[in-house]
N, C-alpha and C positions, 0 to 999 in steps of 0.2 A: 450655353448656360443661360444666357438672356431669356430664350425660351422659353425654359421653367416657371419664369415669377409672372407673375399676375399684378398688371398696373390698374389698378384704381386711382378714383379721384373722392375724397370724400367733401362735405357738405359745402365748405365755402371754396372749391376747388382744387387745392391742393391734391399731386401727384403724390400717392405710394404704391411701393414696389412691398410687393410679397412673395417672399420665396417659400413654398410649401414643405421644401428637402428641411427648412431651418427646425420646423415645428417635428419632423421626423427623428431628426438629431436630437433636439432637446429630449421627445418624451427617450430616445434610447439611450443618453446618457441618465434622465432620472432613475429608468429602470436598473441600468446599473450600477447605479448607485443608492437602490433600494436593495438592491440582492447585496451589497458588501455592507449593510446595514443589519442585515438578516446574518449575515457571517459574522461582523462583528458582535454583534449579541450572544451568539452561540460560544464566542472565546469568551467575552466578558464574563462567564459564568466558571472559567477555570478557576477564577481568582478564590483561593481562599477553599477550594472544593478537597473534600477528603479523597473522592474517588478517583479525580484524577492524579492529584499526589500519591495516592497510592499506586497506580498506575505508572508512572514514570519509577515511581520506586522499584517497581518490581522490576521494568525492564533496565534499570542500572545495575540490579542485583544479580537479575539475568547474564548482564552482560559481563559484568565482576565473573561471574565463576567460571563464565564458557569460556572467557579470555585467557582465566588466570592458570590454568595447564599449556597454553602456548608461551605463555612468558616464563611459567617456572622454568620450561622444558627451555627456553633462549639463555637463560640465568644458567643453568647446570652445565651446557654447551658451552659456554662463555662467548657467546655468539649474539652479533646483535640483529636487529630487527628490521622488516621496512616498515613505516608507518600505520600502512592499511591492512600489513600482513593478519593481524588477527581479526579483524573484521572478515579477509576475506576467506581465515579457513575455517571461522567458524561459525559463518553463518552462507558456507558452501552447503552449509549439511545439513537436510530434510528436519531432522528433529530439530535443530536450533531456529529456522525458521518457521517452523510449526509454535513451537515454544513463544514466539514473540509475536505472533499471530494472534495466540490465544488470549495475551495481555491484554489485545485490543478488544474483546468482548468485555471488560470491565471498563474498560476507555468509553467506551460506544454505546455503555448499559443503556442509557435515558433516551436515544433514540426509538420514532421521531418525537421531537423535542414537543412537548405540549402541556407549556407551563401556562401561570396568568397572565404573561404578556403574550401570548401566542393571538388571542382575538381581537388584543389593538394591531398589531399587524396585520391579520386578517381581513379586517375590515377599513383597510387603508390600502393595501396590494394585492395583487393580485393571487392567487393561492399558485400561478405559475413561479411569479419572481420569489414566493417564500420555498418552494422548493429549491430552485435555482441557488438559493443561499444556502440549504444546509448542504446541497451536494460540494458546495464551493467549501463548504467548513469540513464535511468529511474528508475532502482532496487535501488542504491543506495540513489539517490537522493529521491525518497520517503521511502526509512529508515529512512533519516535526518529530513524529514520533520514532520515523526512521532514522532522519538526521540526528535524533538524540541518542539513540542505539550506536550509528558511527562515533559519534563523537563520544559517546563514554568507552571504549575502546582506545579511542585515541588518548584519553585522558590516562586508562589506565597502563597504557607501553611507553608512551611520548619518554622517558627517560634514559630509554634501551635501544632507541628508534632511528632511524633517519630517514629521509624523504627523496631518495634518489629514488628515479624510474627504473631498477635496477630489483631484482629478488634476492633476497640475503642470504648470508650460507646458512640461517636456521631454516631458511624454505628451502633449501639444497639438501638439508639433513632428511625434513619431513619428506619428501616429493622422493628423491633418489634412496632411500633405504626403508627398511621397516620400521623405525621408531616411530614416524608418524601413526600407524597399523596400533603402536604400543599404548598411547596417548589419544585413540582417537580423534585425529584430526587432519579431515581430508583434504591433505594435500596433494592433487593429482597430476600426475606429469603431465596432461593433455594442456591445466593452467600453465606450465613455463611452459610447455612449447609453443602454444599458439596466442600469447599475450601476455603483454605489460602490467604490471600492479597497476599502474592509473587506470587504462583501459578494462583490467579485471575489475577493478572497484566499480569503475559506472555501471559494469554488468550485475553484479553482485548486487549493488543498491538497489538500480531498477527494477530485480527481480522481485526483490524483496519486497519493493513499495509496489509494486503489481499486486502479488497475492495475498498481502495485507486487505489494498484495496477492495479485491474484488472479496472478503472474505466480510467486507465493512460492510460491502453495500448488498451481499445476499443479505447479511444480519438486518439490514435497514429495508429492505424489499417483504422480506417477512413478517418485521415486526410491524409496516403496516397493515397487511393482508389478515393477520391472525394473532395481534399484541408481542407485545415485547417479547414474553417467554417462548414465543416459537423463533424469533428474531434468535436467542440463543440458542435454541436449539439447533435451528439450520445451520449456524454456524459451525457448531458441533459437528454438524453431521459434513460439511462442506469438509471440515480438516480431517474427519474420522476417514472418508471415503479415497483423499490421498495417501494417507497412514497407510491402508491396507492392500492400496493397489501396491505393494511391495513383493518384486519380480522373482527377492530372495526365499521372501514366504510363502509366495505361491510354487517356487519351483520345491522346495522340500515338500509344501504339504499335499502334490498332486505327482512327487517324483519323475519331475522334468528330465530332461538332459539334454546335450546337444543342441540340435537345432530348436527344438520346441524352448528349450530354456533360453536362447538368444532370442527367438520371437517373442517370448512374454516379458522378455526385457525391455523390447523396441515398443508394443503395445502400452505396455505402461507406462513408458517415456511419454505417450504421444498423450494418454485418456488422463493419467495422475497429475493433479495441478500442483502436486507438492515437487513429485521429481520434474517438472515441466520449468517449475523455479530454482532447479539447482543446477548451480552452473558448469559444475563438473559432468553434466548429466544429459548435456547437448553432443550436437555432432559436430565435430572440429576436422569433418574432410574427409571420414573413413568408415561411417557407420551409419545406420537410417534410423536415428535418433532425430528427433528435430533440432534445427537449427535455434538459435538467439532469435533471429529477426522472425520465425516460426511460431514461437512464447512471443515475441510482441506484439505479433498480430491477432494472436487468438487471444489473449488478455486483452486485448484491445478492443475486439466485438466483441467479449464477455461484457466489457466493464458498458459500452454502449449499449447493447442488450440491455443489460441489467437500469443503467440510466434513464431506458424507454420505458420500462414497466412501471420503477416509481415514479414515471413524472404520470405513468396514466394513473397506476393505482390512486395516488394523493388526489388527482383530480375527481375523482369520485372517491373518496374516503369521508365518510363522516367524523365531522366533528361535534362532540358533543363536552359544551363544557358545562358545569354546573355554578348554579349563581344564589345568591340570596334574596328572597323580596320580602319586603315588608310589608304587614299586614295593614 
């Protein structure tokens, strides 16, 4: 370590020691702490905002109605709940996560952010760390949105519930008989046999906070390249394209069967990021479906992918703000 520093003497003699690693540290913690300057800015803006109120509204209201056929059906049974049980069957299923996906395009409308303070930052950091920041505000900001989704869930069973690692007899009703089939709500035996509520839940979430993600950051990828309104468009077309890779609709409208109909099922597992995020929808040992750790990886060079192009695109994006001069 000695090594490193650089001893000088300056004018009336005196010995200093300078470590060059110090000035390295310092500017890398300034920068990161210009980038959570940049993220905080972007929350500071929730305060008091219609759009994002409305926003969280709706995925409460979302999550009120997908819930609330799991719990009437626990009520009629006289059977009680486990805690994460309706988060996990109802947002096992392609359209409830599409559904909550799509909330996030009114969440994310104003992306990239380019208000009047956008040029006092600009012209202080670097246009790298202000990127850095929003990606850092997209990432958190759809955590919260997911965790808000669990947790109004949790708010609306918590009464009928309990918290044992254990699946209750109303997942026993849904999973072993046809009521579930009756109600809609895919409870599939592959989830009790091959895991736990708690470890189904972390699966469930992260699935979930995956393909929100990567649906955030196509919208954000575009809306640089070609303004906001193609930002929702791709988005659109990002959820439209998993909609239809649907194995059921292709097999009736090309009158599959047999084998070709199990092959357009495994094809579409693999190509459709909708069923790629449903966790019923995986191979649990017995079918060439992909696996969990399969959708992690590939969500995972989506999202880096996608992380590369906007940190190039922004760096060559113009900015053009407009000002006032006086004559």
């Amino acid at each position: 370590m000695e090594k490193n520093r650089v001893h000088i003497k300056d004018a009336i003699g005196n010995s200093l020691v300078i470590d060059p690693r110090s000035n390295s540290n310092n500017r890398y913690n300034c920068q990161t702490l210009k980038i959570l300057q940049v993220c905080n800015y972007h929350f500071s803006r929730w305060r008091k905002n219609k759009r994002i109120i409305l926003s969280f509204f709706l995925a409460g209201i979302m999550s009120f109605l997908l819930t609330e056929k799991v719990m009437n059906f626990s009520m009629e049974q006289g059977t009680t709940i486990q805690l994460f049980e309706p988060f996990l069957w109802v947002f096992g299923d392609p359209t409830s996560i599409l559904l909550s996906a799509l909330i996030t395009m009114l969440l994310f409308a104003d992306l990239p952010l380019l208000d009047g303070a956008v040029p006092y930052y600009l012209i202080r950091i670097p246009v790298r760390v202000w990127i850095l920041g929003q990606l850092l505000y997209i990432i958190i900001a759809t955590f919260l949105y997911t965790s808000f989704i669990l947790l109004t869930t949790i708010v609306f069973c918590y009464r009928n519930a309990f918290v044992g690692n254990i699946w209750s007899p109303t997942a026993a009703l849904l999973g072993y008989s046809k009521l579930g089939e009756k109600i809609a709500v895919p409870a599939m035996l592959k989830t009790f046999e091959m895991s736990k509520p708690y470890e189904c839940l972390l699966s469930v979430f992260f699935l979930l906070l995956l393909y929100v993600l990567v649906s955030v950051l196509c919208m954000f990828l575009a809306s640089i390249r070609k303004g906001q309104l193609a930002g929702i468009i791709s988005s659109f077309v990002f959820h439209m394209f998993g909609l239809l890779l649907n194995p059921d609709w292709i097999g009736v409208t090309f009158h599959l069967t047999g084998k070709m109909e199990y092959l357009a099922n495994v094809i579409c597992g693999w190509v459709s990021p909708l069923r790629q995020v449903t966790y019923h929808r995986h191979n649990f040992g017995y079918d060439l479906l992909p696996r969990l750790r399969d959708t992690y990886l590939i969500f995972g060079a989506v999202i880096f992918i996608l992380i590369v192009f906007i940190t190039y695109s922004m760096k060559r994006y113009q900015f053009n703000f407009l000002g006032t001069m006086e004559e």
